[in-house]
C-alpha positions in Angstrom: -24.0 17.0 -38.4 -24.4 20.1 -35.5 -26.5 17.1 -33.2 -23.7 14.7 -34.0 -21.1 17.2 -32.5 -23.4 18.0 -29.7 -23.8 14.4 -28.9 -19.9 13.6 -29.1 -19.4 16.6 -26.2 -21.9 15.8 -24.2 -21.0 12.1 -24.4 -17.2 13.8 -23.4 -18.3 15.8 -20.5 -20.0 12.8 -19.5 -17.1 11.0 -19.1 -14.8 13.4 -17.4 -17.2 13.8 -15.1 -17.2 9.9 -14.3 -14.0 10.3 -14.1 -13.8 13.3 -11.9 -16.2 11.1 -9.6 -14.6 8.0 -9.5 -11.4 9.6 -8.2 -10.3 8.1 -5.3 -7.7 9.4 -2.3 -7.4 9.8 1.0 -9.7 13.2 2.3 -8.2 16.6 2.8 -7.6 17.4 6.7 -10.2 19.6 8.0 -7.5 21.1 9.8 -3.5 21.2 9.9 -2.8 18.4 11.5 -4.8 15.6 14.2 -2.1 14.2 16.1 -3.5 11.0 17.8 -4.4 10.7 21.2 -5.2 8.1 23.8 -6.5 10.6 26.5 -9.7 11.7 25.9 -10.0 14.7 28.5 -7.9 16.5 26.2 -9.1 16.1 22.8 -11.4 17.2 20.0 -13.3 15.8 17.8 -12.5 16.3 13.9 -13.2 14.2 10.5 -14.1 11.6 13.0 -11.0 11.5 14.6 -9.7 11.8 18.2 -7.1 14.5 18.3 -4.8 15.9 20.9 -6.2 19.9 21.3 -3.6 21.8 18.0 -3.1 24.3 21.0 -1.0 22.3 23.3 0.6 20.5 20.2 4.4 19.9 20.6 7.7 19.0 18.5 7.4 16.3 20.4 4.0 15.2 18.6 5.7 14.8 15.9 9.0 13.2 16.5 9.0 9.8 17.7 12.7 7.6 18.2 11.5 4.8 16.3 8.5 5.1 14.1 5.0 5.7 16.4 5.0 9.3 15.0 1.2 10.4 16.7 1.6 13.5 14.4 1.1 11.6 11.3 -2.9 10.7 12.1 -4.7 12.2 9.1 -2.1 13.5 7.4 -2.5 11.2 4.5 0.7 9.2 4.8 2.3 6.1 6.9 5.8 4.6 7.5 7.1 1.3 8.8 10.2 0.0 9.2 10.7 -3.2 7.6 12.8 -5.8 9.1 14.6 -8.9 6.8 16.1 -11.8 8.3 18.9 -12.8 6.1 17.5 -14.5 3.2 14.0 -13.0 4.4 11.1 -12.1 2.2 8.5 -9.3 2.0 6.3 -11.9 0.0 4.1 -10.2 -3.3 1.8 -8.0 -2.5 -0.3 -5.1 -3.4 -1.1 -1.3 -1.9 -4.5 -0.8 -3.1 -4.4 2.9 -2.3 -1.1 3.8 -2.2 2.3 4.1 -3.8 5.3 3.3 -1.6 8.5 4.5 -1.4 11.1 2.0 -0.2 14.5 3.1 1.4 17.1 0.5 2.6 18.7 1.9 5.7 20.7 -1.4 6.5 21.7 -4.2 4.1 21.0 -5.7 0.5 17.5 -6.2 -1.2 16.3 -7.6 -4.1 12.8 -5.7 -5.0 10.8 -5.0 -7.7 7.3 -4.9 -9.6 4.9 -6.0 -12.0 3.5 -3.7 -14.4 -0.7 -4.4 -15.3 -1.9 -6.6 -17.8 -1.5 -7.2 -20.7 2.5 -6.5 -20.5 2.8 -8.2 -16.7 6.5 -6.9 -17.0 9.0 -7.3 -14.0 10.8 -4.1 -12.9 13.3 -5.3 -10.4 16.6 -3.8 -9.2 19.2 -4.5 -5.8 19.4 -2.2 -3.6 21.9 -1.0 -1.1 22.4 0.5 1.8 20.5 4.2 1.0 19.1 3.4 -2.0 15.8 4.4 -2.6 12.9 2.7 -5.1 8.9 3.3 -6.1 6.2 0.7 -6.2 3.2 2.2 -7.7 0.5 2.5 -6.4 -1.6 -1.1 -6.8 0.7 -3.0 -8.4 2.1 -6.4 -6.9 5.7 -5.8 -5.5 8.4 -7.9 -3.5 10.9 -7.5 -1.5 14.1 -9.8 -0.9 17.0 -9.8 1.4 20.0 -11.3 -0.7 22.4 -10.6 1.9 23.7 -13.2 4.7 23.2 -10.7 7.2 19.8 -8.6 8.1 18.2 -5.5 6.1 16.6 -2.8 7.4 14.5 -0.5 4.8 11.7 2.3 5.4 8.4 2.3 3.3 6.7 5.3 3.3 3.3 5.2 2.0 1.0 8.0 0.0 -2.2 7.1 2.3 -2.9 7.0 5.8 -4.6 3.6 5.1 -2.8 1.7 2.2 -4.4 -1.2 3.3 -2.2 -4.7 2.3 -3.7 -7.7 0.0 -0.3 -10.4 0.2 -1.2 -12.3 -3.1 -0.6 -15.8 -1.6 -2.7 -15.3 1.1 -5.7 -14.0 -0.6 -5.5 -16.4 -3.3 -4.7 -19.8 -1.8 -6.0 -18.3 2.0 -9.4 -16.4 1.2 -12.6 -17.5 4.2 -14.1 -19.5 2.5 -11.6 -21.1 -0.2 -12.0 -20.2 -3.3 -13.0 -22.9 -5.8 -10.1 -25.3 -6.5 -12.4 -25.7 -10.1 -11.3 -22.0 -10.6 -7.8 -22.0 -9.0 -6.9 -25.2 -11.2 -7.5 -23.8 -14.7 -6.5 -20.4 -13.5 -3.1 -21.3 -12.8 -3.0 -24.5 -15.1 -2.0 -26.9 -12.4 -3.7 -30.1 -11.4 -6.1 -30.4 -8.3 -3.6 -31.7 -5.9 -1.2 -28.6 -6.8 -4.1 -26.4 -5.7 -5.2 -28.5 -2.8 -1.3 -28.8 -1.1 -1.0 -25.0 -1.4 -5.1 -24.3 0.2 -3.7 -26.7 3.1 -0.3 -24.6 3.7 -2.6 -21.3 4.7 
């Protein structure tokens, strides 16, 4: 009985410390910030990246009118402004190492997610003009503009490289195609269904 219990925590300390291993984020700064440079007389070398010398560092580094914020480099995060045409779409897609937070600045959206298998539920909502909504982080999300006039939204995101997968594209667009064998009894269509959509990417 004593070697049972033994085994059963050292099978548990096992784990957690897979776990503790296969933890993934963005790496701590090796300083307080890197703001990004183009000029390389005036830079230092950290975690790989070119940074502008912290000592002649403005407000200015990190301020930006639009969106090109310089001060951002390495500080685990990124922003875009999002643009809809009316009746445009932000097409599903996934964040593979980030969450996003989504704030509409201008117009109406429809957005929303869908939760992991097996429940695949949809968690959708409109959105107006300074409302704010959370995709979480890996899950396929949307975003569309229901209004007859443009929408403007901000997505901040919890990596400095979210990177993008845009389901569509990587399903019906992958170099080289994936098998239309596969693709037809994955989605239950015929051949031709799977062919016509191959041909539109």
């Amino acid at each position: 009985m004593k070697k049972m219990v033994i085994n059963t925590l050292a099978c548990i300390a096992l784990l957690a410390m897979s776990f503790f291993l296969a933890s993934a984020s963005d790496p701590s700064p090796l300083q307080d910030f890197c703001v990004a440079v183009n000029d390389t007389k005036t830079t230092v070398f950290v975690n790989g990246k070119v940074c502008k010398d912290p000592k002649v560092a403005t407000a200015n580094d990190f301020f930006f009118s639009g969106l090109r914020i310089p001060g951002l480099n390495t500080l685990g995060i990124s922003l875009a402004r999002v643009d809809y045409a009316p009746y445009g779409l932000n097409p599903p897609h996934t964040h593979p190492r980030a969450t996003e937070i989504l704030t509409v600045l201008e117009g109406t959206l429809y957005v929303g997610f869908v939760t992991s298998n097996p429940d695949n539920r949809l968690i959708s909502k409109v959105l107006y003009k300074g409302d704010v909504f959370v995709f979480p982080e890996g899950l396929i999300h949307f975003q569309l503009n229901v209004g007859k006039t443009k929408a403007v939204a901000i997505a901040a995101l919890s990596s400095q490289n979210p990177g993008v997968i845009t389901i569509a594209n990587a399903v019906f667009g992958s170099k080289p195609a994936i098998s239309a064998d596969v693709l037809t009894k994955a989605f239950q269509v015929d051949k031709k269904v799977v062919d016509y959509l191959q041909s539109q990417f």
